[in-house]
C-alpha positions in Angstrom: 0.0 0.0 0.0 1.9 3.2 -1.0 0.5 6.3 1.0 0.1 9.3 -1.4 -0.4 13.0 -0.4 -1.6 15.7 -2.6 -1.3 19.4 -2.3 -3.0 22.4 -4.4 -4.0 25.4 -4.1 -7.5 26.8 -4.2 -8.5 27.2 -8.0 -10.3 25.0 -10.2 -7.3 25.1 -12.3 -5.5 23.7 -9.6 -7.6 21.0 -7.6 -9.4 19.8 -10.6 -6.2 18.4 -12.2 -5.1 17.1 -8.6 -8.7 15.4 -8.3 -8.3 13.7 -11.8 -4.8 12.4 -10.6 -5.9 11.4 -7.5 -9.2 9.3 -9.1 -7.2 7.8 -11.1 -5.1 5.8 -8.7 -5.3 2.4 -8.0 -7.7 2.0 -5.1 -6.4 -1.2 -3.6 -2.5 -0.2 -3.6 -2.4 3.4 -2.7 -3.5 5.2 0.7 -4.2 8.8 -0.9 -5.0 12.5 1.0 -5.5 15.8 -0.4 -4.6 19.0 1.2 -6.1 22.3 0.0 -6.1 25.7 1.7 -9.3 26.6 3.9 -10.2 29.4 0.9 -10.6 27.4 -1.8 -13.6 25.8 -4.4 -15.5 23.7 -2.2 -15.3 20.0 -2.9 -17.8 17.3 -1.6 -16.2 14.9 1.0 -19.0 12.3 0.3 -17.9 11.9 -3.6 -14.2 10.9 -2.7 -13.0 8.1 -0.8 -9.9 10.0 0.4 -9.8 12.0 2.9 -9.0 16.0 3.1 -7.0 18.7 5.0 -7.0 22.5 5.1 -3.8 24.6 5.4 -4.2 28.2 7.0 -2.8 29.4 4.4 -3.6 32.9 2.2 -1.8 34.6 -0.5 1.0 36.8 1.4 0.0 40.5 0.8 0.1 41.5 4.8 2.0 40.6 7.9 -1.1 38.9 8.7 -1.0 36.8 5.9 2.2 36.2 6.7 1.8 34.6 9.7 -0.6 32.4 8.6 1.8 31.3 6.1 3.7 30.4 9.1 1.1 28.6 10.5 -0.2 26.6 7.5 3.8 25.3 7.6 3.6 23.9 10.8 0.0 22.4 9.6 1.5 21.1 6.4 4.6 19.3 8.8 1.9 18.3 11.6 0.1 16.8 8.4 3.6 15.0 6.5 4.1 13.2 10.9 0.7 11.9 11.1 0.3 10.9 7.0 3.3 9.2 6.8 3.5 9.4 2.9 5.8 7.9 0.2 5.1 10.1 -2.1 4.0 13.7 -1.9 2.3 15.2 -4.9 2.3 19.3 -5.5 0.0 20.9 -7.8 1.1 24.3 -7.8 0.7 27.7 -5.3 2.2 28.5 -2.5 0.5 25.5 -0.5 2.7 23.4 -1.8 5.9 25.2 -0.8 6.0 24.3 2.9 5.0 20.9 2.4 7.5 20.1 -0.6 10.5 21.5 1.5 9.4 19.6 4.6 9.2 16.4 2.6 12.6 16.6 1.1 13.8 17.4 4.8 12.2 13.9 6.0 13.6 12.0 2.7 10.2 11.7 1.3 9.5 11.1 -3.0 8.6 14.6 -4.2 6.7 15.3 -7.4 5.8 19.0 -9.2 3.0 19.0 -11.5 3.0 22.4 -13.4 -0.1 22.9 -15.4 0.6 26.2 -17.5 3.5 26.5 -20.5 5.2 29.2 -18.1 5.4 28.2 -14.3 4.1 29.4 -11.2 6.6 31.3 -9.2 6.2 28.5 -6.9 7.2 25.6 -8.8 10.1 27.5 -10.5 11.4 28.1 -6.6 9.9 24.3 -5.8 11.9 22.7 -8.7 15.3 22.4 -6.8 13.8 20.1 -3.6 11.6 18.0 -6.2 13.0 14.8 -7.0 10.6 15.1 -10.7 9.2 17.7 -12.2 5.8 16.8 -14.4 4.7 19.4 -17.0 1.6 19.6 -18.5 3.2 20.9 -22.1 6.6 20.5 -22.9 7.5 24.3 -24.0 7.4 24.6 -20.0 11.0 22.6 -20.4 12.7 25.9 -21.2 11.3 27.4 -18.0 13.4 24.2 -16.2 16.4 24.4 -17.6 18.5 23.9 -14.6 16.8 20.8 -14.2 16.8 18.1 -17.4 17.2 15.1 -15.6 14.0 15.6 -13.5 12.0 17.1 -16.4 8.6 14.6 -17.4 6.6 15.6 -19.8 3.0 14.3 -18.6 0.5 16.8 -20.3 -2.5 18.0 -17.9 -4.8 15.5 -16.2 -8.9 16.2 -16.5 -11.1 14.4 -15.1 -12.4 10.9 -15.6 -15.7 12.0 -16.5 -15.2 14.2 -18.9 -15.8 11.5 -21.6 -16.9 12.7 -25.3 -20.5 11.6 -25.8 -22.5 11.3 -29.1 -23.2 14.6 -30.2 -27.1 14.0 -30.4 -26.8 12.7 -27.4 -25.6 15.5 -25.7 -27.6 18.2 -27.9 -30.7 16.3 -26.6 -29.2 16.6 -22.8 -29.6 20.2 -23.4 -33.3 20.2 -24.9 -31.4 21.4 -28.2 -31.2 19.7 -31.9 -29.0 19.7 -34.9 -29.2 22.0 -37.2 -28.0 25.2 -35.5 -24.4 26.0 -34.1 -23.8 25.0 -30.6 -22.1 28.1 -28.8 -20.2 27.6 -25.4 -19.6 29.9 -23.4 -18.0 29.5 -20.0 -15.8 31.5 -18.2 -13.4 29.2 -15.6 -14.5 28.0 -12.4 -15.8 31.2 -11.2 -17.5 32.2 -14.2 -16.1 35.7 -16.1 -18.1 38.9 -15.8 -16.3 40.4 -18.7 -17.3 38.0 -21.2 -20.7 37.2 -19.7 -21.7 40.7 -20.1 -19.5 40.9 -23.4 -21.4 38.0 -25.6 -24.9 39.0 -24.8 -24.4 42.3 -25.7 -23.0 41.1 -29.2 -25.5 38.6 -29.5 -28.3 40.7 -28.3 -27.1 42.7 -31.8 -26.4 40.0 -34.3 -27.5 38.8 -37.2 -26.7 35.3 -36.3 -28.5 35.0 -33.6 -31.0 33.1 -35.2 -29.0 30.2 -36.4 -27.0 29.6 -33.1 -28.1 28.1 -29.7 -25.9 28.6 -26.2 -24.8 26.8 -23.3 -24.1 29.9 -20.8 -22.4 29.2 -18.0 -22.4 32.2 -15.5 -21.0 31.3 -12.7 -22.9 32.2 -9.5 -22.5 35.4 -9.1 -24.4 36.5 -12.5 -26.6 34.0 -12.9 -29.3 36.1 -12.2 -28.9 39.0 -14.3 -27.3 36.4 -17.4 -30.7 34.7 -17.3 -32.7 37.6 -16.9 -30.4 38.9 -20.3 -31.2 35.4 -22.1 -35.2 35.5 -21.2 -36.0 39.0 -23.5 -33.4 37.0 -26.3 -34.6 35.7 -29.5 -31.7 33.0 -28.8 -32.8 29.1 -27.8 -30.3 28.8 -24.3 -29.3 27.2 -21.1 -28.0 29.0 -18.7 -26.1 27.1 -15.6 -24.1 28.7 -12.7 -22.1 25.7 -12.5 -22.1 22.7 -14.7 -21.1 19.4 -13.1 -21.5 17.3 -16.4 -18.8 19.1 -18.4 -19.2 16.5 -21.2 -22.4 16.7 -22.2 -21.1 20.5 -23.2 -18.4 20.0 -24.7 -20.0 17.0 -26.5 -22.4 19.3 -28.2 -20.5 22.4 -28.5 -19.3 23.6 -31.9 -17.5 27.3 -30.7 -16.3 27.3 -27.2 -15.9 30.8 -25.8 -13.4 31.1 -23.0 -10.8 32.1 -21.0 -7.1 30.4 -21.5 -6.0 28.4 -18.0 -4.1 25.1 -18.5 -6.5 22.5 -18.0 -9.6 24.9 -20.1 -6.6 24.0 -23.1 -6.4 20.4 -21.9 -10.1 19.6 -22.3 -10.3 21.7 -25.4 -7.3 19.4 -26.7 -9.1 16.1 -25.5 -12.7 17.0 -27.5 -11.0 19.1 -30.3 -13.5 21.7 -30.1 -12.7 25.5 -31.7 -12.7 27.9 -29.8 -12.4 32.1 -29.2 -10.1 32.6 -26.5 -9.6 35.5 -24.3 -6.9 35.4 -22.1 -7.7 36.1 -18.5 -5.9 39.6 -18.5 -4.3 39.4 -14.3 -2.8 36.3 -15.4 -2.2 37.7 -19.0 1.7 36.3 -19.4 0.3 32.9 -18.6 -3.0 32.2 -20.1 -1.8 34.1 -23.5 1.1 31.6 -23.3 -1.4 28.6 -23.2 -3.4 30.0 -25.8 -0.7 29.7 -28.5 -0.2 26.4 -28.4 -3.4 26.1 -30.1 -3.6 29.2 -31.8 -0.4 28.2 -33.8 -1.8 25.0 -35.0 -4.9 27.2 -35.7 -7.4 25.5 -33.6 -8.5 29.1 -31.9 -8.6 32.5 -32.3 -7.6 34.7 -29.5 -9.0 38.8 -28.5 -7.1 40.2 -26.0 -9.5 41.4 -23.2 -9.0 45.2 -23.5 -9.9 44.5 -27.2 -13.2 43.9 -26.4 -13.7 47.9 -26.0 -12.8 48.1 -29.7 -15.4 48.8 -32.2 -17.1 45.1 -33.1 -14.3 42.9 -32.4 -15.9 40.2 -30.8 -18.9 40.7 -33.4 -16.9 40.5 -36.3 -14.5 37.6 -35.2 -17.7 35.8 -34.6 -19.5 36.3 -37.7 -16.3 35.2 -39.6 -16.6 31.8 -37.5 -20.5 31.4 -38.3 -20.9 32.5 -41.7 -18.7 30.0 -42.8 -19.1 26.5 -41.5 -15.8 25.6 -43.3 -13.8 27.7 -41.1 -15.1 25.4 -37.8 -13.9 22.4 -39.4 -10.6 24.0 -40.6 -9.8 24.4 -37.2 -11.4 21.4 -35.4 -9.0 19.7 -38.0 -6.0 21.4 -36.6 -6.1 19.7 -33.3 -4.9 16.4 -35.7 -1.5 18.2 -35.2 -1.2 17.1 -31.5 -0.6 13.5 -29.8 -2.9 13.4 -27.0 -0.8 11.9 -23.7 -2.7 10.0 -21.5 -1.5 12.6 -18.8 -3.6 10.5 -15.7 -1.3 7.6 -16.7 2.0 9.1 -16.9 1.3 11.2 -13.7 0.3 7.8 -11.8 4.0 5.8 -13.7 5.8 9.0 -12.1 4.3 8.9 -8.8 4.6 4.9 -8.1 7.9 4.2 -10.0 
């Protein structure tokens, strides 16, 4: 029985990838726990057999924050005495940092998963006390330099689930039917104001408005006003705070609309779905880094978010998609450029071996 802990911080683009891995290990052989800070997405205990910590732990921007880093480091060590584990697992953020350091202290197997092409200032300051170093794409490699030897190129893990469906079978999911273009439009974990607000206003104006049908997720905090928007529309929709069954929307979608983290690219790469990306500008550097790697093989087309002020630019970008079918399949094709890993695999081989 090999006893694993895992460590992320408290994103969806963090945890999700660290509850992929963890699902995927072999329930008879491995003992597994997950650690997360006390702020983060909530997760339900009852859906996982494993069991979960929380670390004290907020970004540092104050002497109070500070000291709960302080804290959360004696809660990570309290947590590596008790646990026992073989192997710890970090996913990113400055969770991870105590626990990785305290874990190469005591001789224990560390591993960094890094989902995005250019690191998180903590794995970059991580990477010297991990014994591997897994990236989710491999022009992260440049980023590692230092470190060749440990460098495992393991693509990002998504979640067991997220399997792709017949299409009528997931139009029909919806209450929708062939015949128009499936739009999605979903904004990370948290949802995106900007380009909830954004779409409706083009679509509101459009000419296409009649040939398309939408799968809106808000995310809770405007899932009031985005419905209320949707209900005076001349536009068939659904409209979800939060969607659990991810892959009965990408299964249907033909345009995804969203924002550029790591594992939003991963799933686009798994159903090889277009898509109109704009970068999350506070993590601009990063999430315009993940978008070209599809954008180059062009899969997507990416608007900058101050763009979005200019005249028509998300209007005209998406009547260049729709009035054309050939251009969706043009880039739905380009995703035949890339060789799918099976990233849950290779995670789990560098973990146990």
């Amino acid at each position: 029985m090999v006893k694993i802990l895992v460590v992320t911080g408290s994103s969806g683009g963090h945890i999700y990838p660290a509850l992929a891995f963890l699902d995927s290990l072999p329930a008879g052989d491995t003992e597994s726990i997950l650690v997360l800070p006390k702020k983060s997405i909530r997760i339900s205990r009852d859906k996982y057999s494993y069991k979960i910590k929380y670390l004290s732990i907020v970004p540092i921007k104050n002497i109070t924050a500070l000291f709960k880093f302080v804290i959360s480091s004696f809660e990570s060590l309290g947590i590596l005495l008790s646990f026992k584990p073989e192997v710890v697992v970090s996913f990113g953020s400055l969770s991870g940092v105590a626990m990785i350091i305290f874990a190469r202290m005591l001789r224990i197997k560390t591993l960094l998963q890094e989902q995005n092409v250019i690191p998180g200032r903590a794995n970059r300051f991580l990477a010297k006390f991990a014994d591997k170093i897994c990236v989710g794409f491999r022009e992260s490699a440049v980023y590692f330099k230092g470190y060749p030897k440990k460098l495992v190129f393991t693509g990002n893990p998504i979640r067991n689930e997220l399997k792709i469906l017949d299409k009528i079978q997931a139009l029909e999911h919806f209450g929708f039917h062939e015949g128009r273009v499936t739009i999605l439009v979903v904004g990370g974990s948290q949802g995106s104001r900007r380009i909830n607000s954004e779409f409706i206003r083009v679509a509101s104006l459009a000419s296409w408005k009649g040939r398309v049908q939408v799968i809106h997720i808000s995310g809770q905090s405007d899932f009031g006003s985005v419905s209320d928007k949707y209900s005076v529309l001349e536009i068939s929709n659904r409209v979800f705070a939060f969607l659990n069954d991810m892959q009965y929307a990408y299964s249907a979608a033909d345009l995804v609309i969203c924002r550029a983290g790591a594992i939003t690219i991963a799933e686009l790469m798994h159903f090889k779905i277009p898509a109109l990306i704009i970068p999350y500008p506070f993590a601009y550097q990063h999430q315009k880094a993940n978008a070209s790697i599809l954008e180059r093989n062009n899969c997507v087309l990416v608007i900058d978010d101050k763009d979005l002020d200019k005249e028509n630019i998300l209007e005209k970008a998406l009547a260049d998609l729709l009035n054309s079918g050939d251009n969706l399949i043009r880039m739905r094709s380009g995703y035949n450029n890339f060789v799918i890993p099976d990233s849950n695999a290779l995670l789990k081989q560098a973990a146990l071996n």
